[in-house]
C-alpha positions as CSV (number, residue, x, y, z in Angstrom):
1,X,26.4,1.3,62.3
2,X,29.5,1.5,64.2
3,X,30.0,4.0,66.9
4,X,32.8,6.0,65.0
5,X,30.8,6.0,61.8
6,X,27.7,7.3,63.5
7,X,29.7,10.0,65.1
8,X,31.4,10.8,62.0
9,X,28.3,11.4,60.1
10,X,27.2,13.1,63.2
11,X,30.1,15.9,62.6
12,X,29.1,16.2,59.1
13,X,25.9,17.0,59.6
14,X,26.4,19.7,62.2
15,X,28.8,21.5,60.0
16,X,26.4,21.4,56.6
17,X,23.9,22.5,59.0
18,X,26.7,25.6,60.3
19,X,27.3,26.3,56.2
20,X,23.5,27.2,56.0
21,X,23.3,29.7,59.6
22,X,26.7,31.3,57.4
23,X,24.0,32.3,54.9
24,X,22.5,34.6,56.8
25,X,24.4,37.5,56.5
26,X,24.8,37.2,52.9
27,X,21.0,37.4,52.0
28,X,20.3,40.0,54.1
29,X,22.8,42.3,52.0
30,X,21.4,40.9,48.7
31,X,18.0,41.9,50.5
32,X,19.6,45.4,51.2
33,X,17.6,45.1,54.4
34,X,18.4,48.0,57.3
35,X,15.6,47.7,59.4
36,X,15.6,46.5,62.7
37,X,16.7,43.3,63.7
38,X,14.1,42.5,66.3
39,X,11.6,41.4,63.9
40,X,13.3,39.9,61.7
41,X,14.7,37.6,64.0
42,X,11.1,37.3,65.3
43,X,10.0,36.1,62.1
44,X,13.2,33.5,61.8
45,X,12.1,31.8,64.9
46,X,8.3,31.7,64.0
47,X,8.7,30.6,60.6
48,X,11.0,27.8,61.9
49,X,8.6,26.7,64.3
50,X,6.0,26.5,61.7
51,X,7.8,24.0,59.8
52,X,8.8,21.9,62.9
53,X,5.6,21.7,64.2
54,X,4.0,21.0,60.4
55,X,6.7,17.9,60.3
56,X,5.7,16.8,63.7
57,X,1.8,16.8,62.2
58,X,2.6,15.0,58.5
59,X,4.1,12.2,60.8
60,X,1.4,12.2,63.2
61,X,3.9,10.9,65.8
62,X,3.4,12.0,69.2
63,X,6.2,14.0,69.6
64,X,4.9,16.8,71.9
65,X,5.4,14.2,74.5
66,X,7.8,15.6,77.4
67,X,9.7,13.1,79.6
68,X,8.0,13.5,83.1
69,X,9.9,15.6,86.0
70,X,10.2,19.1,86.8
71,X,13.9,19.0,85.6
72,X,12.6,18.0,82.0
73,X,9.9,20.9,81.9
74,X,13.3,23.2,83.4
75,X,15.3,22.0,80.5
76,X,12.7,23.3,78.0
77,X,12.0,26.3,79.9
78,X,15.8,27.1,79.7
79,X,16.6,26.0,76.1
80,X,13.5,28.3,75.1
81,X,14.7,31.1,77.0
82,X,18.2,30.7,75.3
83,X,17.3,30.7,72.3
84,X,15.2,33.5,72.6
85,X,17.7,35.8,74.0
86,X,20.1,34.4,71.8
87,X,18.3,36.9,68.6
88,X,18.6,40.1,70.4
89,X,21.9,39.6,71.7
90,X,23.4,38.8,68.8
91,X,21.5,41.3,66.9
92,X,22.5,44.3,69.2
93,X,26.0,42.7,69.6
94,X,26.8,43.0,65.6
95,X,25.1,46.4,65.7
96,X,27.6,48.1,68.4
97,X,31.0,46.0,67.0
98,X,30.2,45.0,63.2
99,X,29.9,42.1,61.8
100,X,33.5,40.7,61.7
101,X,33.9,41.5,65.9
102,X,30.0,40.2,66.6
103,X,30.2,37.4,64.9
104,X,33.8,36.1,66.3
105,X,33.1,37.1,69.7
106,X,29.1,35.3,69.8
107,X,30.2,32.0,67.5
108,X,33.6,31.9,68.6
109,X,33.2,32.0,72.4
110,X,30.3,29.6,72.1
111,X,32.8,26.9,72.5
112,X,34.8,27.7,75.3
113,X,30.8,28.4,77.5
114,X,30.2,25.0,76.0
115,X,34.0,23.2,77.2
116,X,33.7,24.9,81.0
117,X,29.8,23.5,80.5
118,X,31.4,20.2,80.3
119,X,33.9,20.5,83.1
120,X,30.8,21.4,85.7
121,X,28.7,18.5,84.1
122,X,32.4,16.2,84.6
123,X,33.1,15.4,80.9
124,X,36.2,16.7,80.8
125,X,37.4,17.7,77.0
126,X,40.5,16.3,75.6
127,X,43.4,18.0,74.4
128,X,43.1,17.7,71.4
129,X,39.2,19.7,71.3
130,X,41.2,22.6,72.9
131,X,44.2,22.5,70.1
132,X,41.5,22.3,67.2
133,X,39.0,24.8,69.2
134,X,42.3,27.4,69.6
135,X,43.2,26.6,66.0
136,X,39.7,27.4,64.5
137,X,39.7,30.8,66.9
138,X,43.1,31.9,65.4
139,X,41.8,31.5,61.9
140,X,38.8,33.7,62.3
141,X,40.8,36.1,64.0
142,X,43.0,36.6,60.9
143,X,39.8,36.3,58.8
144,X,38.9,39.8,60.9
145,X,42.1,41.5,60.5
146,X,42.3,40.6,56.6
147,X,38.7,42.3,56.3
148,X,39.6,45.5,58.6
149,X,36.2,44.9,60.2
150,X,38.3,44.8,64.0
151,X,36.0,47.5,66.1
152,X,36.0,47.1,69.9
153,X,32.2,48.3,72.0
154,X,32.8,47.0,75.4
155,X,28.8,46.8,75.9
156,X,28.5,45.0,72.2
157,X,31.2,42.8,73.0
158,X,29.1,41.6,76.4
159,X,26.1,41.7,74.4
160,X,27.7,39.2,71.9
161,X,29.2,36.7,75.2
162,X,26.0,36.5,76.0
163,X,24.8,35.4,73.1
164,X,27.6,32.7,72.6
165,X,26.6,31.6,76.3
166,X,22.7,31.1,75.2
167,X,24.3,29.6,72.1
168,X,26.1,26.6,74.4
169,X,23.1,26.9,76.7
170,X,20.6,25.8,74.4
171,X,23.0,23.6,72.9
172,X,23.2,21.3,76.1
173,X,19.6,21.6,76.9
174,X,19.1,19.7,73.3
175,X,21.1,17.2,74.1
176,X,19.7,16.8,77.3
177,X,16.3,16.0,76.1
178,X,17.4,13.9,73.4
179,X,19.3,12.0,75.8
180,X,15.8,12.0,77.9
181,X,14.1,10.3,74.4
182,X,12.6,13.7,73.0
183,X,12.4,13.4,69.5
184,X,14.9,15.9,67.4
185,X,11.9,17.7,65.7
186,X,10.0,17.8,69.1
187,X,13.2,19.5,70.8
188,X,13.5,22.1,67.8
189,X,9.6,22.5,68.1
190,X,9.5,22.5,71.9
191,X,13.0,25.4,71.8
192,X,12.0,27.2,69.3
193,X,8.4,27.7,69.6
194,X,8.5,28.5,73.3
195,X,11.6,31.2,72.1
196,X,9.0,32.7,69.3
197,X,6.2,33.5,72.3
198,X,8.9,34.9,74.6
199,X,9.7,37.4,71.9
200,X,6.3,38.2,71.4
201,X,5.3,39.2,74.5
202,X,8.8,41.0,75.3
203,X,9.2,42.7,72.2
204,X,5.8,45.1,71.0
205,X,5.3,43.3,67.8
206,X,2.1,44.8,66.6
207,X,3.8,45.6,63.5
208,X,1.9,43.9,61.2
209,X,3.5,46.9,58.6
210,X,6.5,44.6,59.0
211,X,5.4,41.7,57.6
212,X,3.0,43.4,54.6
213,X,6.1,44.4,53.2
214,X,6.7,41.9,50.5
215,X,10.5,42.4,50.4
216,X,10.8,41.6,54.5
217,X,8.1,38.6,54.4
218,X,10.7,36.7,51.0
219,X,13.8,37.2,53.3
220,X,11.9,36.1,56.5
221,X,11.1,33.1,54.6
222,X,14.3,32.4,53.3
223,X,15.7,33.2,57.0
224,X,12.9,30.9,58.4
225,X,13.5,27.9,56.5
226,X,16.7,28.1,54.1
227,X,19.2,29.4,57.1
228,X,17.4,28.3,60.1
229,X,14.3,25.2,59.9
230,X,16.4,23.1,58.1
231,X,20.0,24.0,59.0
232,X,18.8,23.3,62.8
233,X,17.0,19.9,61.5
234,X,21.2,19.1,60.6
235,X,22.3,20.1,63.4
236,X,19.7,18.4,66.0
237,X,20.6,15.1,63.9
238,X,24.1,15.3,64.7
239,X,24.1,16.4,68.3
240,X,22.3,12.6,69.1
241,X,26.6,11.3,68.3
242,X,28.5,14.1,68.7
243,X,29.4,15.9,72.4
244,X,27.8,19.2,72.9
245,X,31.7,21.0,73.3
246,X,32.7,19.4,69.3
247,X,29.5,20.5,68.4
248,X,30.1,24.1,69.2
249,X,33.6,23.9,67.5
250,X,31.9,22.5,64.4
251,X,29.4,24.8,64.1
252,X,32.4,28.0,64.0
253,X,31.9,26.4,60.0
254,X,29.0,29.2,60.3
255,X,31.9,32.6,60.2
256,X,33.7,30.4,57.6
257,X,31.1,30.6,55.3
258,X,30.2,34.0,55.7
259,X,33.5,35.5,55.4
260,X,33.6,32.8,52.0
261,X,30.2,33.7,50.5
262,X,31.6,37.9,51.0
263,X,34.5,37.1,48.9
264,X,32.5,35.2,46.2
265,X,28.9,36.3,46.4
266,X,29.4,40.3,47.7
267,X,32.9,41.1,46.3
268,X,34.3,41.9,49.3
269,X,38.2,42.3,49.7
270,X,40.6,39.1,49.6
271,X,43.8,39.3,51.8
272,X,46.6,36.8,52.2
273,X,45.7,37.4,56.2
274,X,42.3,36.8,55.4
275,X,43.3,33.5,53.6
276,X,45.6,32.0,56.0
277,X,42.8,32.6,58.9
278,X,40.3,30.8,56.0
279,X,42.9,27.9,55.8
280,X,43.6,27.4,60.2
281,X,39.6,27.5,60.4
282,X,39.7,24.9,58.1
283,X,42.5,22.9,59.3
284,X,40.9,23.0,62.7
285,X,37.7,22.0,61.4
286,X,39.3,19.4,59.5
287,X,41.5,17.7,63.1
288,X,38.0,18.0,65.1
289,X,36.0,15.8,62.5
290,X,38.9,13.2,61.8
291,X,39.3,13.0,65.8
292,X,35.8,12.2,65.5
293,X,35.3,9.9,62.8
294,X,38.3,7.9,63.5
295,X,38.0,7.2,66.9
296,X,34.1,7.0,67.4
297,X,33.9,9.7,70.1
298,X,34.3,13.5,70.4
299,X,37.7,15.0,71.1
């Protein structure tokens, strides 16, 4: 397949993958669920890991194999700790600023970690990733001032950063081991898995009360496999064609969805602001994958 082609269907992947993580927010209002976050995003991470590491078994491939070095082991270490963090950050993030804020300021500034990522590894991004990138950012931030969700926490706001830089940072170590010949299930599995145990032991989950709820276990398993298993099985496809900085941009499809599925699903308000940020998200969406399709390589 040629190089433009693979990349192409490398974009479209990491954006249906980015339609299911926008999901998220949606079933955990049709859920009505107001506990805390911790465990449920606990429970997304070990549920996830279940299914990777079940694929991994059904093809009883040796995927658990990690390239030699200390760097590789590093690179896991890293990704795992990114991804955990990631959960609480995000988590306490939305909590302090809302929705609208968190979710702009953790998804939206994942790019811009992932494009000054690229300048210190020396692939520098062209100009036309930072006109779509700036395009996409614009949108959402008229998506948040057509909702009237816009409510500043200068501690939520830093919680949130942080999150968009785990976001980049386990982004780049994926690629990195895929690069390295890691299989894309093992690097989910290896990630994800090693995030689930840090969790564990930093968070006291001995509430087993959690999880006998019926209610909490159906949304953890819709979270688990629905909006995160296979939405990050997508993703990890694509990011073998597609730069880690595009991928980032592609994946702001996630804020697009939400703020779509609370117009259709939950009845939320509809504003021309909130439209015309719906319609530069998409446009920006829409330069970033032709870039990529039509000339094989990110922008």
């Amino acid at each position: 397949m040629p190089q433009a082609d693979r990349s192409g269907s490398g974009a479209a992947l990491v954006m249906a993958g980015a339609v299911l993580w926008g999901t998220t927010g949606t079933a955990q209002a049709l859920a009505s669920y107001t506990g805390s976050p911790l465990p449920l995003g606990l429970a997304r991470l070990a549920v996830a890991s279940v299914v990777f590491a079940g694929i991994l078994a059904l093809r009883r491939a040796p995927g658990w194999r990690v390239p030699a070095g200390r760097r590789a082991v590093a690179v896991v270490l890293l990704g795992a700790l990114c991804v955990a963090a990631y959960q609480p950050a995000f988590f306490h993030g939305v909590q302090r600023t809302g929705v609208g804020v968190g979710t702009l300021t953790a998804i939206g500034s994942a790019p811009i970690f992932a494009g000054l990522g690229a300048l210190l590894a020396g692939h520098r991004p062209g100009r036309m990733w930072w006109a779509s990138t700036a395009t996409v950012l614009a949108g959402l931030w008229l998506l948040l001032r057509g909702d009237g969700s816009l409510r500043f926490d200068a501690a939520g706001v830093a919680a949130c950063l942080t999150a968009g830089a785990a976001y980049a940072a386990y982004t780049a170590a994926s690629g990195w081991l895929l690069l390295a010949g890691v299989p894309p299930t093992a690097v989910l599995a290896y990630l994800f898995t090693g995030g689930a145990a840090l969790l564990m032991v930093a968070s006291p989950v001995a509430n087993a009360a959690w999880f006998a709820d019926p209610d909490h276990l159906y949304l953890a398993l819709y979270l688990g496999i629905a909006a995160t298993a296979l939405p990050y099985l997508l993703w990890v496809a694509g990011l073998r064609s597609v730069r880690t900085s595009t991928v980032a941009t592609l994946s702001l499809t996630e804020p697009l969805t939400a703020a779509l599925l609370g117009w259709l699903v939950l009845s939320e308000p509809v504003t021309a602001t909130g439209l015309a940020g719906a319609g530069l998200v998409l446009g920006g969406l829409a330069v970033t994958t032709w870039s990529v399709r039509n000339t094989g390589t990110s922008p």
